[in-house]
PyMOL commands that place a pseudoatom at each C-alpha (Angstrom):
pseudoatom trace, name=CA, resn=UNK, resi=1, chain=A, elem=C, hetatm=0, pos=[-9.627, -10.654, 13.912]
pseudoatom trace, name=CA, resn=UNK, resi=2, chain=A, elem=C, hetatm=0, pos=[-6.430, -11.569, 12.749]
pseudoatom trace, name=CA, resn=UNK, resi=3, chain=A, elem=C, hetatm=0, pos=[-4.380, -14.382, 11.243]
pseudoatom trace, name=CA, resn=UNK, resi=4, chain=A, elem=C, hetatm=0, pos=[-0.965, -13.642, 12.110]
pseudoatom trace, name=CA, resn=UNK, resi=5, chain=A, elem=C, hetatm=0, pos=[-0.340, -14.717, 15.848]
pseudoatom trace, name=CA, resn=UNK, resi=6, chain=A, elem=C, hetatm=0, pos=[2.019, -11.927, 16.546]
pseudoatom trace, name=CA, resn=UNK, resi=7, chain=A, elem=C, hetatm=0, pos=[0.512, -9.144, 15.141]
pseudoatom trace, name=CA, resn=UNK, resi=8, chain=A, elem=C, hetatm=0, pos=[-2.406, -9.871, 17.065]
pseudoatom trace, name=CA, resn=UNK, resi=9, chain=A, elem=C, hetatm=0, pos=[-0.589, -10.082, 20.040]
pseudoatom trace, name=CA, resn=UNK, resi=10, chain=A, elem=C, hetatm=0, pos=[0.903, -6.844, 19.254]
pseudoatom trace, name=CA, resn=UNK, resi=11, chain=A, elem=C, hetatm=0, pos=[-2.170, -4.925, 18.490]
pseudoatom trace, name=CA, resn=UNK, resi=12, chain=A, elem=C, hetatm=0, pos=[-4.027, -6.492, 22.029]
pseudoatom trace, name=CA, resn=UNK, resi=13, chain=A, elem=C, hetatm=0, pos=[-0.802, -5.319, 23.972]
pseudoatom trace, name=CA, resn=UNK, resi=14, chain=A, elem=C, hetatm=0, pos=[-1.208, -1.711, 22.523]
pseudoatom trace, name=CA, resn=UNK, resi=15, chain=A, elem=C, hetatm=0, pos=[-5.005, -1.632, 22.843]
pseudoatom trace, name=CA, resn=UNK, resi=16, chain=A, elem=C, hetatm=0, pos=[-4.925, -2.794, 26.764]
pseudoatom trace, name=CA, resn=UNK, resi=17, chain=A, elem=C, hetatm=0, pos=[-1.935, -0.373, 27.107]
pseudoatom trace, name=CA, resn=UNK, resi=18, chain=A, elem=C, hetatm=0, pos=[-4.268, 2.233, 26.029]
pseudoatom trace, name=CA, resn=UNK, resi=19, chain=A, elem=C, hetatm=0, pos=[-7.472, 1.808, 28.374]
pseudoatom trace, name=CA, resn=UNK, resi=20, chain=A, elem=C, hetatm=0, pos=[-9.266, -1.058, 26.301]
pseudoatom trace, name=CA, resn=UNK, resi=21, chain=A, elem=C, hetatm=0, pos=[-9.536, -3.717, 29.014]
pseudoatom trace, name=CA, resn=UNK, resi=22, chain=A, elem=C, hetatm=0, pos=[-11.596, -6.569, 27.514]
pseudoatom trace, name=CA, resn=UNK, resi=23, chain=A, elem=C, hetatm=0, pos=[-9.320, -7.705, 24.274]
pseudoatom trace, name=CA, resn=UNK, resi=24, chain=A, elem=C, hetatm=0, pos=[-10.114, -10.907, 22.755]
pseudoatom trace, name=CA, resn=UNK, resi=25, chain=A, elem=C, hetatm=0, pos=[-8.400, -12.485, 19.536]
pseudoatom trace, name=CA, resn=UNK, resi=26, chain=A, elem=C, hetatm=0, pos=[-10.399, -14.867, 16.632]
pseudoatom trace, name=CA, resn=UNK, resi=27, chain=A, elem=C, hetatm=0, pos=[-8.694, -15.902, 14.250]
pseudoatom trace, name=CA, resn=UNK, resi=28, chain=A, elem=C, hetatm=0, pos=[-11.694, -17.406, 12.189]
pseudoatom trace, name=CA, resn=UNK, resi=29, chain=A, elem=C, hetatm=0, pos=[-14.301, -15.706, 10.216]
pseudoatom trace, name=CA, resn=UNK, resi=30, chain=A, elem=C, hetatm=0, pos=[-17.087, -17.949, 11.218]
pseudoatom trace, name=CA, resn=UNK, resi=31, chain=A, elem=C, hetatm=0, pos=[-15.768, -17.483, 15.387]
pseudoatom trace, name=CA, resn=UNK, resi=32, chain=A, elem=C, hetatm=0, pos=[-16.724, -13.619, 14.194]
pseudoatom trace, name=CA, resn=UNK, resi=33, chain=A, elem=C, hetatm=0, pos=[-20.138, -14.152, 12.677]
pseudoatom trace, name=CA, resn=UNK, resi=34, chain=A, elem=C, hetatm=0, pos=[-21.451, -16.425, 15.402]
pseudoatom trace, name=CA, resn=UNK, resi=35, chain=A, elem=C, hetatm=0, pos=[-19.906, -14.120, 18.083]
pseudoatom trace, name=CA, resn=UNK, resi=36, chain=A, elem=C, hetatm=0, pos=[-20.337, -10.715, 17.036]
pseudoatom trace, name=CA, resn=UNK, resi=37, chain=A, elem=C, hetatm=0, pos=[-22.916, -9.395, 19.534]
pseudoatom trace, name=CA, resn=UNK, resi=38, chain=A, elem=C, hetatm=0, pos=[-20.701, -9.727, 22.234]
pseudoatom trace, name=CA, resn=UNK, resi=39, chain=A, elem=C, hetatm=0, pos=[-18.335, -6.989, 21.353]
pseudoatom trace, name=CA, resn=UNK, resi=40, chain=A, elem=C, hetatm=0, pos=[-18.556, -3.293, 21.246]
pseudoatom trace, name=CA, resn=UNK, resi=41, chain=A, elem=C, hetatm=0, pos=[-15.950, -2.849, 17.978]
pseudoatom trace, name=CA, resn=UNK, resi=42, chain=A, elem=C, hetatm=0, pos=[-14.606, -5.626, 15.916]
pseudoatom trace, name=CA, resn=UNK, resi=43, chain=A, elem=C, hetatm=0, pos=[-10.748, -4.771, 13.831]
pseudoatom trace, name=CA, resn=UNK, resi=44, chain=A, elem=C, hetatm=0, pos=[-10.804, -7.411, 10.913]
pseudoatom trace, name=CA, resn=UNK, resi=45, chain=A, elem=C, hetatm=0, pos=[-7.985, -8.570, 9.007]
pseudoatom trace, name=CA, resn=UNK, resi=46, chain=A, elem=C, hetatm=0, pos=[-8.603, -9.489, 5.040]
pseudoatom trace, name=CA, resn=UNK, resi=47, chain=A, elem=C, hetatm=0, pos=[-6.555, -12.321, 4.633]
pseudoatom trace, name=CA, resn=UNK, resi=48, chain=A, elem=C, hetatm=0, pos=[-8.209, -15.004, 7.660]
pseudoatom trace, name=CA, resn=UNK, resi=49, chain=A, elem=C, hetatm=0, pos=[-7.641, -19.033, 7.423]
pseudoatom trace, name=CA, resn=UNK, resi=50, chain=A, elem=C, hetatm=0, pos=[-11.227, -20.092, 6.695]
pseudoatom trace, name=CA, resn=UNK, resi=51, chain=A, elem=C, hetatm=0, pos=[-12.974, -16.797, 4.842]
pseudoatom trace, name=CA, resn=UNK, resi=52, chain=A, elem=C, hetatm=0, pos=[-12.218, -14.029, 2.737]
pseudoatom trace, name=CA, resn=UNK, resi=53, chain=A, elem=C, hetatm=0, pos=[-12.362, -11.220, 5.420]
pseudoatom trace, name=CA, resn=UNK, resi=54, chain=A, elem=C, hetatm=0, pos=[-14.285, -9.160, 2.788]
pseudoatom trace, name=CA, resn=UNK, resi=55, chain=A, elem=C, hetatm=0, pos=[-17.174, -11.648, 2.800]
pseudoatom trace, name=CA, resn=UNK, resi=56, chain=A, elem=C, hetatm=0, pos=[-17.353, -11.398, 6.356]
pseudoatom trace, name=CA, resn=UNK, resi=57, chain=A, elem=C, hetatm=0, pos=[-17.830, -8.114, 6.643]
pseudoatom trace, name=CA, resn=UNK, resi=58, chain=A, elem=C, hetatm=0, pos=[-20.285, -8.171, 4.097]
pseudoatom trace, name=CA, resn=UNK, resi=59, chain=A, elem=C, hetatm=0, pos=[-22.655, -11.119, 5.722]
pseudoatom trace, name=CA, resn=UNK, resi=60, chain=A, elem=C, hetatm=0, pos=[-21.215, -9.116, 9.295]
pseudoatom trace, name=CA, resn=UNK, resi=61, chain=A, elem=C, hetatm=0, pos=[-23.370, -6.186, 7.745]
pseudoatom trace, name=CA, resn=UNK, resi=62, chain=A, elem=C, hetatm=0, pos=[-26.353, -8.068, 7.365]
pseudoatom trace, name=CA, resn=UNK, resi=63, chain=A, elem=C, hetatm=0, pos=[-26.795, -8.625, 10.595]
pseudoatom trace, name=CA, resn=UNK, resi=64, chain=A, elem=C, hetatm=0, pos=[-24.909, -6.097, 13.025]
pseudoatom trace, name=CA, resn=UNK, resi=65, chain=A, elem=C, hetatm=0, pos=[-23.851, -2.165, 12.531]
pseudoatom trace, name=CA, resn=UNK, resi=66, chain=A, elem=C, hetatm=0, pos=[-21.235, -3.341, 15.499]
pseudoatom trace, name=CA, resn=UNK, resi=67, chain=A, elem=C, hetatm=0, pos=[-17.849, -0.697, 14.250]
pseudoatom trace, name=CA, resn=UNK, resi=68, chain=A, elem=C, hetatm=0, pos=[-15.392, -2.332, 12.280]
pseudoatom trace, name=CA, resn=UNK, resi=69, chain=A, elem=C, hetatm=0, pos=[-11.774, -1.318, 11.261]
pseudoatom trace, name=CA, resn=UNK, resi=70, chain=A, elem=C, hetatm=0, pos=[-10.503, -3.041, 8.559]
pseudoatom trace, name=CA, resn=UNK, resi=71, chain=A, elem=C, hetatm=0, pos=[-6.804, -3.643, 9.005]
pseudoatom trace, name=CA, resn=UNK, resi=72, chain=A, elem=C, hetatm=0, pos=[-5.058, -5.154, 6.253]
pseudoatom trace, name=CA, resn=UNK, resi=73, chain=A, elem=C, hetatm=0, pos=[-1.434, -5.197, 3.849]
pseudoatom trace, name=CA, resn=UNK, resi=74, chain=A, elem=C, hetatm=0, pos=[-3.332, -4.516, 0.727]
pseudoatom trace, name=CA, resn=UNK, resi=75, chain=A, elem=C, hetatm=0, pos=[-2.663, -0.993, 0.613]
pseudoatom trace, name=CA, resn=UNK, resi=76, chain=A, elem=C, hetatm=0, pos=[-4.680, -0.099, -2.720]
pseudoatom trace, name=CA, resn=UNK, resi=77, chain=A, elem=C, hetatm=0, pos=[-7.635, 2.071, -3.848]
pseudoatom trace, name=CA, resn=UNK, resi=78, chain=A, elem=C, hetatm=0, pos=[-9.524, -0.373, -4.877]
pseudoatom trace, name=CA, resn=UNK, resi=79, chain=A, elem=C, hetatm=0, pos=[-9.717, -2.635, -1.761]
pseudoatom trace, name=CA, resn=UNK, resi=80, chain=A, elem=C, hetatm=0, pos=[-9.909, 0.617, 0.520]
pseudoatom trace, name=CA, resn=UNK, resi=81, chain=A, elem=C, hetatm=0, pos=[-13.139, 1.715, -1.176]
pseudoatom trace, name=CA, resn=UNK, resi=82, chain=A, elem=C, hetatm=0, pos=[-14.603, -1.937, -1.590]
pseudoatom trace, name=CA, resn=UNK, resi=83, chain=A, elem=C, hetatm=0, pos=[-14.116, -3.001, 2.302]
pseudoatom trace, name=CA, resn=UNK, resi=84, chain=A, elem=C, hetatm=0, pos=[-16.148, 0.934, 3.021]
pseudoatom trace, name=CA, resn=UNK, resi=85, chain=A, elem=C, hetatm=0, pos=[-18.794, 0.422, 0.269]
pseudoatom trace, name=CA, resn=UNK, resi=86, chain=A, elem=C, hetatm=0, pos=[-19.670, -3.129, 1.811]
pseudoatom trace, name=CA, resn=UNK, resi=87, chain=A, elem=C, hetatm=0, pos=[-19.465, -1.340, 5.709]
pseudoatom trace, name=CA, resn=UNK, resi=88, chain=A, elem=C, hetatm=0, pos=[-15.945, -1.251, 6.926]
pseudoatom trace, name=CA, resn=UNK, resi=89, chain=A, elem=C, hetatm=0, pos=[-16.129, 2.209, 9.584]
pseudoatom trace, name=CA, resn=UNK, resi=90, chain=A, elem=C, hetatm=0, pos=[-12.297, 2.478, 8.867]
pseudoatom trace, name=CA, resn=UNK, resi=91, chain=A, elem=C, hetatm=0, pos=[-9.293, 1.224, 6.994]
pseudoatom trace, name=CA, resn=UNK, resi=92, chain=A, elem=C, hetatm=0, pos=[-5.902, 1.421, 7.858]
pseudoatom trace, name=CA, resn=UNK, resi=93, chain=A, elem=C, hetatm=0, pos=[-2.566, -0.036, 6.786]
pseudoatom trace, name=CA, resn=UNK, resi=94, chain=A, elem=C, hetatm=0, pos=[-0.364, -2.645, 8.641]
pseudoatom trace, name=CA, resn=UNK, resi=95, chain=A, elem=C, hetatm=0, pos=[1.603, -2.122, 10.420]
pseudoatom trace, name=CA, resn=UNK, resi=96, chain=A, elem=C, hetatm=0, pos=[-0.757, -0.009, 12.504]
pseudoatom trace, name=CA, resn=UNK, resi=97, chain=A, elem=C, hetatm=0, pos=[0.412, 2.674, 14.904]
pseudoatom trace, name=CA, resn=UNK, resi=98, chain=A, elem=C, hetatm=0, pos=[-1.311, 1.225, 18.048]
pseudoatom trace, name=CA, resn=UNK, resi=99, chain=A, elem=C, hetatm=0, pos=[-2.117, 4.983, 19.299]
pseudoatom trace, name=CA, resn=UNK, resi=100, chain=A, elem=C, hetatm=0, pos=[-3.444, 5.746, 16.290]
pseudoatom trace, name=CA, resn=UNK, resi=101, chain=A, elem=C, hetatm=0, pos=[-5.361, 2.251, 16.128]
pseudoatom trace, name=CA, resn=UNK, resi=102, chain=A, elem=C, hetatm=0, pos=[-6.729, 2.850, 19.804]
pseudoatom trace, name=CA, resn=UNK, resi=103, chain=A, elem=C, hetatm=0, pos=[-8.231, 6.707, 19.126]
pseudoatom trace, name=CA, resn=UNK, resi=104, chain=A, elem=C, hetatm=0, pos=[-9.925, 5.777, 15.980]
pseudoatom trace, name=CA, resn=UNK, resi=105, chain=A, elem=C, hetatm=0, pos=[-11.492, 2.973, 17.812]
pseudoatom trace, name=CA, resn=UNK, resi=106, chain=A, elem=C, hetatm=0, pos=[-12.625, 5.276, 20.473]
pseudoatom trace, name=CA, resn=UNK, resi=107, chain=A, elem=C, hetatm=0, pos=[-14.005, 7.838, 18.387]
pseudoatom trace, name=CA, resn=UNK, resi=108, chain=A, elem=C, hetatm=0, pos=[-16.202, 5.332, 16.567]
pseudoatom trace, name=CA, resn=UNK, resi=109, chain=A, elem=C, hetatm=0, pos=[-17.318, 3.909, 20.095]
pseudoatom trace, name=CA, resn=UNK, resi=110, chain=A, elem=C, hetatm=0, pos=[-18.074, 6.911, 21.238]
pseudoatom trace, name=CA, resn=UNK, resi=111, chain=A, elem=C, hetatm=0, pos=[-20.259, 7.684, 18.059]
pseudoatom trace, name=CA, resn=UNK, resi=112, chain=A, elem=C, hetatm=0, pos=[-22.235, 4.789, 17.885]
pseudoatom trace, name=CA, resn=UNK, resi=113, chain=A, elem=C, hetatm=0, pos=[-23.288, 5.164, 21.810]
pseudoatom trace, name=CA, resn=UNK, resi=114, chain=A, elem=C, hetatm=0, pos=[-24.375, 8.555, 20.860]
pseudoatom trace, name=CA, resn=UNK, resi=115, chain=A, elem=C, hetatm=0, pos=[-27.796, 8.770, 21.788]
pseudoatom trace, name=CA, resn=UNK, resi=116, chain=A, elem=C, hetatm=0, pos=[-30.014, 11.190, 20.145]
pseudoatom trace, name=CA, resn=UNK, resi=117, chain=A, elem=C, hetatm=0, pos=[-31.846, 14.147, 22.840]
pseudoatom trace, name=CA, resn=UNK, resi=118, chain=A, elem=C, hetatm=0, pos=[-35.103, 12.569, 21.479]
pseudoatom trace, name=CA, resn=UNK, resi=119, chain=A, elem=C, hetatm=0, pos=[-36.971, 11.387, 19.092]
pseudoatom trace, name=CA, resn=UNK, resi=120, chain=A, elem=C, hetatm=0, pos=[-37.057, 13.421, 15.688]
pseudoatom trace, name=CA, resn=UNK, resi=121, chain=A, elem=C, hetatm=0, pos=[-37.959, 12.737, 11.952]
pseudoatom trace, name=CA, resn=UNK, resi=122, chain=A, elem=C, hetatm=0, pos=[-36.609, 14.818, 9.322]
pseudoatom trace, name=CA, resn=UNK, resi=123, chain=A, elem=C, hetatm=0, pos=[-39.156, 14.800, 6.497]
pseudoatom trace, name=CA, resn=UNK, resi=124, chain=A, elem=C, hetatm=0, pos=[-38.046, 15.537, 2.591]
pseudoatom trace, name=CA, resn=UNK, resi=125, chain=A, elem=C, hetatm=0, pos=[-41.094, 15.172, -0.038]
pseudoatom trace, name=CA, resn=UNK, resi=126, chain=A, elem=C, hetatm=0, pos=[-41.555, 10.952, 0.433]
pseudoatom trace, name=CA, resn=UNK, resi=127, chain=A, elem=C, hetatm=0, pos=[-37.775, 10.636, 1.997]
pseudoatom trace, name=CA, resn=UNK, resi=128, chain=A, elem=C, hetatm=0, pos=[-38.578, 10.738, 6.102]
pseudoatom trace, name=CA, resn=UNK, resi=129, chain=A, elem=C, hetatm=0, pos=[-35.314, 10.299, 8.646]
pseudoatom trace, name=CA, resn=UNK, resi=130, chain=A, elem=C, hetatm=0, pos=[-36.203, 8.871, 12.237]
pseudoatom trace, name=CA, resn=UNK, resi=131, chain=A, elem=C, hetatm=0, pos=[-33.014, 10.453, 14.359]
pseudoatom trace, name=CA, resn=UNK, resi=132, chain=A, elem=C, hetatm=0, pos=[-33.743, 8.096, 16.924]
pseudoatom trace, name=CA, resn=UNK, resi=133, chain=A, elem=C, hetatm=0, pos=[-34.557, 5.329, 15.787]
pseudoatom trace, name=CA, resn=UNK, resi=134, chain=A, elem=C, hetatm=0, pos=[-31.978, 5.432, 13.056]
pseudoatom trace, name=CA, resn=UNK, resi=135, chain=A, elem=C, hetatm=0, pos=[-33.778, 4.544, 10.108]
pseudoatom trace, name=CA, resn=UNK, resi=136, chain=A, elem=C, hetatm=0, pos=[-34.523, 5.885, 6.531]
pseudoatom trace, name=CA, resn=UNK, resi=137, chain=A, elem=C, hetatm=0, pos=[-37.662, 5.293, 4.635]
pseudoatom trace, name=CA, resn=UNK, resi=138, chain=A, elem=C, hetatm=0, pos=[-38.536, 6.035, 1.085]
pseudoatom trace, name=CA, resn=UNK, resi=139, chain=A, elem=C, hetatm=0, pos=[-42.001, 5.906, -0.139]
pseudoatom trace, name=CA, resn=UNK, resi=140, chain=A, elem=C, hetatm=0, pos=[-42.351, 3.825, 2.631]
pseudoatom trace, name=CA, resn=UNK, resi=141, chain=A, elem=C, hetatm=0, pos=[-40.023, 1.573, 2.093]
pseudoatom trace, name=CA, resn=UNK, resi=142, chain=A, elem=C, hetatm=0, pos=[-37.332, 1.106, 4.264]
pseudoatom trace, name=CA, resn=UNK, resi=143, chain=A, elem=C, hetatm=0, pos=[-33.581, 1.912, 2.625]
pseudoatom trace, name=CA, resn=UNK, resi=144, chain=A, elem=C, hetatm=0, pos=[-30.591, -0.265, 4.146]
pseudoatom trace, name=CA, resn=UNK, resi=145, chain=A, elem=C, hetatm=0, pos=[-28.364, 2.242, 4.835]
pseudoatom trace, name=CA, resn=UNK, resi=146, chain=A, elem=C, hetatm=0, pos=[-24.473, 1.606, 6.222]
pseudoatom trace, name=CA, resn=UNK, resi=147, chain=A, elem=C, hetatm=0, pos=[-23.442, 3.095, 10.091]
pseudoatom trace, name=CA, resn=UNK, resi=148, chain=A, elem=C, hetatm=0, pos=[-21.411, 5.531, 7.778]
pseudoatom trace, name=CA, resn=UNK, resi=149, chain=A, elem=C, hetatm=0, pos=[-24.045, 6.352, 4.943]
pseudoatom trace, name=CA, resn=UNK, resi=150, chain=A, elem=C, hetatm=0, pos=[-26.358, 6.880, 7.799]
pseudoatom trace, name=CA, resn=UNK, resi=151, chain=A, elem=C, hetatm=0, pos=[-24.459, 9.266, 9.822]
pseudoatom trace, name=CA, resn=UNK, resi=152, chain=A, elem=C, hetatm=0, pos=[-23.913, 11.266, 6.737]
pseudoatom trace, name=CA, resn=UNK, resi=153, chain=A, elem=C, hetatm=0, pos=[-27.204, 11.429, 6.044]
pseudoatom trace, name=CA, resn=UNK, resi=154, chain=A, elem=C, hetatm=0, pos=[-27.563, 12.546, 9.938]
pseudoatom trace, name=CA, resn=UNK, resi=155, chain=A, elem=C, hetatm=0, pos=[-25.823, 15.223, 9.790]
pseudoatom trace, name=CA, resn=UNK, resi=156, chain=A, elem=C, hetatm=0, pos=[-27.423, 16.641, 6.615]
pseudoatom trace, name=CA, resn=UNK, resi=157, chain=A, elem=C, hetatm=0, pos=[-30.828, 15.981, 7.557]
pseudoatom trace, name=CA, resn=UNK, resi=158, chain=A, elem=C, hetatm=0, pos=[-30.226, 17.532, 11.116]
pseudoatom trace, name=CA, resn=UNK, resi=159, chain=A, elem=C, hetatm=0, pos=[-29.329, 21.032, 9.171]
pseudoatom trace, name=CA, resn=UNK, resi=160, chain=A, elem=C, hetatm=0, pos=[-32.237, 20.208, 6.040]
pseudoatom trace, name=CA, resn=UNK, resi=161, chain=A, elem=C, hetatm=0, pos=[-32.368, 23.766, 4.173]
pseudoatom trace, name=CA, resn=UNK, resi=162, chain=A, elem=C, hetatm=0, pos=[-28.583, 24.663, 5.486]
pseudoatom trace, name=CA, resn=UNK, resi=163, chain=A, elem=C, hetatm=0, pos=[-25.548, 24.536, 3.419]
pseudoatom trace, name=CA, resn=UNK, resi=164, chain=A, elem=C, hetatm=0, pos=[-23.331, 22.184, 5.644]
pseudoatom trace, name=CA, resn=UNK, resi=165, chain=A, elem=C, hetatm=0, pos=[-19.272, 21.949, 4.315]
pseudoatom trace, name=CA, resn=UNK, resi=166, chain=A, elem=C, hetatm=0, pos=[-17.246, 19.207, 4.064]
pseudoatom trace, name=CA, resn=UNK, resi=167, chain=A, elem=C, hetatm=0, pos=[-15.105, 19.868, 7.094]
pseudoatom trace, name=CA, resn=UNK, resi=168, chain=A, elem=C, hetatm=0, pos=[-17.937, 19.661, 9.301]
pseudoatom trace, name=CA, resn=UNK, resi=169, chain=A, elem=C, hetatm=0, pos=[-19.176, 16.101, 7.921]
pseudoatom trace, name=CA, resn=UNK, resi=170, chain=A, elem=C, hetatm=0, pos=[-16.192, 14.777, 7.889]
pseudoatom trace, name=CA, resn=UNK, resi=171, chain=A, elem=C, hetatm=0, pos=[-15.419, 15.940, 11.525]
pseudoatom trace, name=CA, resn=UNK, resi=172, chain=A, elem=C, hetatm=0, pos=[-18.432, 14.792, 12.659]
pseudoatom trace, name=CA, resn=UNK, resi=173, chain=A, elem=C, hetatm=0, pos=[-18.503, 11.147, 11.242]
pseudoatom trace, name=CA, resn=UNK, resi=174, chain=A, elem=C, hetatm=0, pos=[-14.869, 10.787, 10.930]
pseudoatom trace, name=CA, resn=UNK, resi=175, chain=A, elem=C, hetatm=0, pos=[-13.724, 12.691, 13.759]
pseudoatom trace, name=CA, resn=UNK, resi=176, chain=A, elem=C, hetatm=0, pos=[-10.714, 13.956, 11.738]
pseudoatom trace, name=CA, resn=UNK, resi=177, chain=A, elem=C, hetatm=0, pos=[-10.346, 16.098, 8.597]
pseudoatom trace, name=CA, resn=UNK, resi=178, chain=A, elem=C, hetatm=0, pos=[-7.509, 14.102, 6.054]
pseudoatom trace, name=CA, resn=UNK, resi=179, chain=A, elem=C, hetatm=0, pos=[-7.041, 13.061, 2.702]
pseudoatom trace, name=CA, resn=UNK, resi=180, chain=A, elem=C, hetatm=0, pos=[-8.490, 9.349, 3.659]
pseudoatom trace, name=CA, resn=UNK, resi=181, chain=A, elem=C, hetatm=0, pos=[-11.481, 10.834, 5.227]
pseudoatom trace, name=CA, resn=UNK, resi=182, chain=A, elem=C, hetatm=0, pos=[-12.237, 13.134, 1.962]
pseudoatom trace, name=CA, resn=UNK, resi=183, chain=A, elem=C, hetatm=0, pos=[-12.149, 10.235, 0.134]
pseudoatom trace, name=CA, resn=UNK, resi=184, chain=A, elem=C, hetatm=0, pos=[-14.427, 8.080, 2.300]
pseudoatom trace, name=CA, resn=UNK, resi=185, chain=A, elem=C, hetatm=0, pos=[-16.960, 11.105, 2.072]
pseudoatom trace, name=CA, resn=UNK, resi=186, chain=A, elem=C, hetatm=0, pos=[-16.830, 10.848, -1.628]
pseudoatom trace, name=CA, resn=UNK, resi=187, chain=A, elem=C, hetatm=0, pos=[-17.299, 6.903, -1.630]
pseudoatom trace, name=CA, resn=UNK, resi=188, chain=A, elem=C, hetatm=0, pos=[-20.189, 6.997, 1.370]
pseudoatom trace, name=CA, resn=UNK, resi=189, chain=A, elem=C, hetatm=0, pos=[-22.003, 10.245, -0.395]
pseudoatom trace, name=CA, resn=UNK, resi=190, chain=A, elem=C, hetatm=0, pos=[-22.061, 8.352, -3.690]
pseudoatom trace, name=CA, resn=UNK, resi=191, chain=A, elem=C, hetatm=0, pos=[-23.571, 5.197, -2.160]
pseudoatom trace, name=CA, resn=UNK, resi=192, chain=A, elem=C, hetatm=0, pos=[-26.040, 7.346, -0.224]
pseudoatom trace, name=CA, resn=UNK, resi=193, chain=A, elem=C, hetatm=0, pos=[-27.475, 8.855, -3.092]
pseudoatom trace, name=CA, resn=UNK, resi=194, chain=A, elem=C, hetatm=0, pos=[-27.616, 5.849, -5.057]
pseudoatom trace, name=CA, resn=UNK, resi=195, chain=A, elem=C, hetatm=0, pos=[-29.310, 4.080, -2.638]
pseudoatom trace, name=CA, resn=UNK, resi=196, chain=A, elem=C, hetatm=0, pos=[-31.709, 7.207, -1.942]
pseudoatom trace, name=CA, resn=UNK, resi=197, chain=A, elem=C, hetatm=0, pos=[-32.399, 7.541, -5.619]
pseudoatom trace, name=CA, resn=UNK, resi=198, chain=A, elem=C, hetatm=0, pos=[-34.045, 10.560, -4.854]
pseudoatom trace, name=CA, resn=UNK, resi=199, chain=A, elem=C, hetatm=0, pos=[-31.992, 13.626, -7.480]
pseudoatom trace, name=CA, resn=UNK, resi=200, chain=A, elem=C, hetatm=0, pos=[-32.023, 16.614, -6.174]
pseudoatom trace, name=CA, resn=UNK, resi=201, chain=A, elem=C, hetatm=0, pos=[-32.486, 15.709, -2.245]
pseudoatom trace, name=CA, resn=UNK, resi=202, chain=A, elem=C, hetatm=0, pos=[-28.835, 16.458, -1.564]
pseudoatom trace, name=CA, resn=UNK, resi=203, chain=A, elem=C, hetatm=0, pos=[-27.630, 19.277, -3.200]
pseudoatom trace, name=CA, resn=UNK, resi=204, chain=A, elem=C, hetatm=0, pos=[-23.323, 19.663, -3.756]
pseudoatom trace, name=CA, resn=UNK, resi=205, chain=A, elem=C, hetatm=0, pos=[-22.128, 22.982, -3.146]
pseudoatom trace, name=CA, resn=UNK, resi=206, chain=A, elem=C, hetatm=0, pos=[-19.239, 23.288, -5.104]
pseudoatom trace, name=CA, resn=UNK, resi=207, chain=A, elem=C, hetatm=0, pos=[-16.129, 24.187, -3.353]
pseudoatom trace, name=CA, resn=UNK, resi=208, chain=A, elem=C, hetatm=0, pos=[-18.019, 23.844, 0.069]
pseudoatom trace, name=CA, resn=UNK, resi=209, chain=A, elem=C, hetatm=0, pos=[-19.857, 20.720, 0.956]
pseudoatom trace, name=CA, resn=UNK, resi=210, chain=A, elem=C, hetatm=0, pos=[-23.828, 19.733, 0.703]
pseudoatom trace, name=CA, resn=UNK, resi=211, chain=A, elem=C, hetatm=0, pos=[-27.277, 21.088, 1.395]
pseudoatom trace, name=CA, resn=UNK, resi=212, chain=A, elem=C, hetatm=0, pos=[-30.248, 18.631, 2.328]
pseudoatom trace, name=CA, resn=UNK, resi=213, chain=A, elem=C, hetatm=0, pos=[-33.164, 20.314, 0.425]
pseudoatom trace, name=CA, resn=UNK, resi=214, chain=A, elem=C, hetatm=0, pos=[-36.403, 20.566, 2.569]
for i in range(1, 214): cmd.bond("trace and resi %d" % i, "trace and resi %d" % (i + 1))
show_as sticks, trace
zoom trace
């Protein structure tokens, strides 16, 4: 999704050059939200005609975990950790380097159609973890957890009692170990405790990474 005419022309040019076939271009928030499930990854732009692209990612979330990379100008802090807190799978800075652009899409593809070997629940005093089905419950109650938040939790819960470091999480969520990444850890691992509210479940290891205590 994208407002500017030639950028989007620009980005669907690089993306077919590199292997993705099926390309299409809204420029309309509401075109998104009443479209969505026919498309494997979705890049949004912040700044579209009709909605803040920010609120569509947030009612987006509500409804789909489809991948989304947020690419936008507004090359700030702020916005970067706002647009991952509400969902965003990525964030990157116009002008994109299409190669670039095209791998991290293919990485998060490739995640998402990840199917687990079969199905496993990773229990944790009244937190329980259904690998398969991709849910977390606490108490019983169901926790609304983010693509992101969820595959950190993944890969914690898959190793429960194990110290796991950060270079591992990140590789294995991110696909890549950077600066950006780090700080997407940071922002996701805050959020998943938070939303957990359970102290204690995921231990830091200072200097090293996390533990998910049995």
């Amino acid at each position: 999704m994208e407002d500017d005419v030639g950028v989007a022309e620009a980005v669907i040019d690089g993306l077919r050059a590199h292997g993705f076939g099926a390309v299409d271009h809204l420029s309309h928030g509401l075109d998104l939200l009443t479209s969505y499930t026919s498309y494997d990854a979705v890049i949004l732009d912040l700044g579209l005609p009709d909605l803040n692209g920010y609120l569509v990612l947030r009612q987006l979330r509500k409804v789909s975990d489809v991948p989304v990379v947020v690419l936008t100008a507004e090359d700030d802090e702020y916005s970067a950790v706002s647009c991952l807190r509400a969902g965003a799978d990525d964030y990157i800075i116009k002008p994109p380097r299409v190669g670039e652009l095209a791998a991290r899409l293919e990485s998060i593809v490739r995640r998402c159609r990840t199917t687990e070997s079969g199905p496993e629940v990773v229990l944790a005093g009244d937190v329980k973890v259904d690998l398969a089905a991709r849910s977390v419950e606490v108490a019983g109650a169901p926790i609304a957890l983010t693509q992101k938040e969820f595959a950190v939790a993944r890969v914690l819960a898959e190793h429960a009692g194990v110290a796991v470091g950060r270079d591992k999480i990140m590789t294995e969520v991110w696909g890549e170990k950077t600066p950006s990444t780090s700080r997407s850890l940071d922002v996701h691992m805050g959020a998943l405790r938070a939303k957990l509210n359970r102290p204690g479940l995921i231990i830091t290891i200072h200097g090293f990474g996390y533990r998910w205590s049995r």
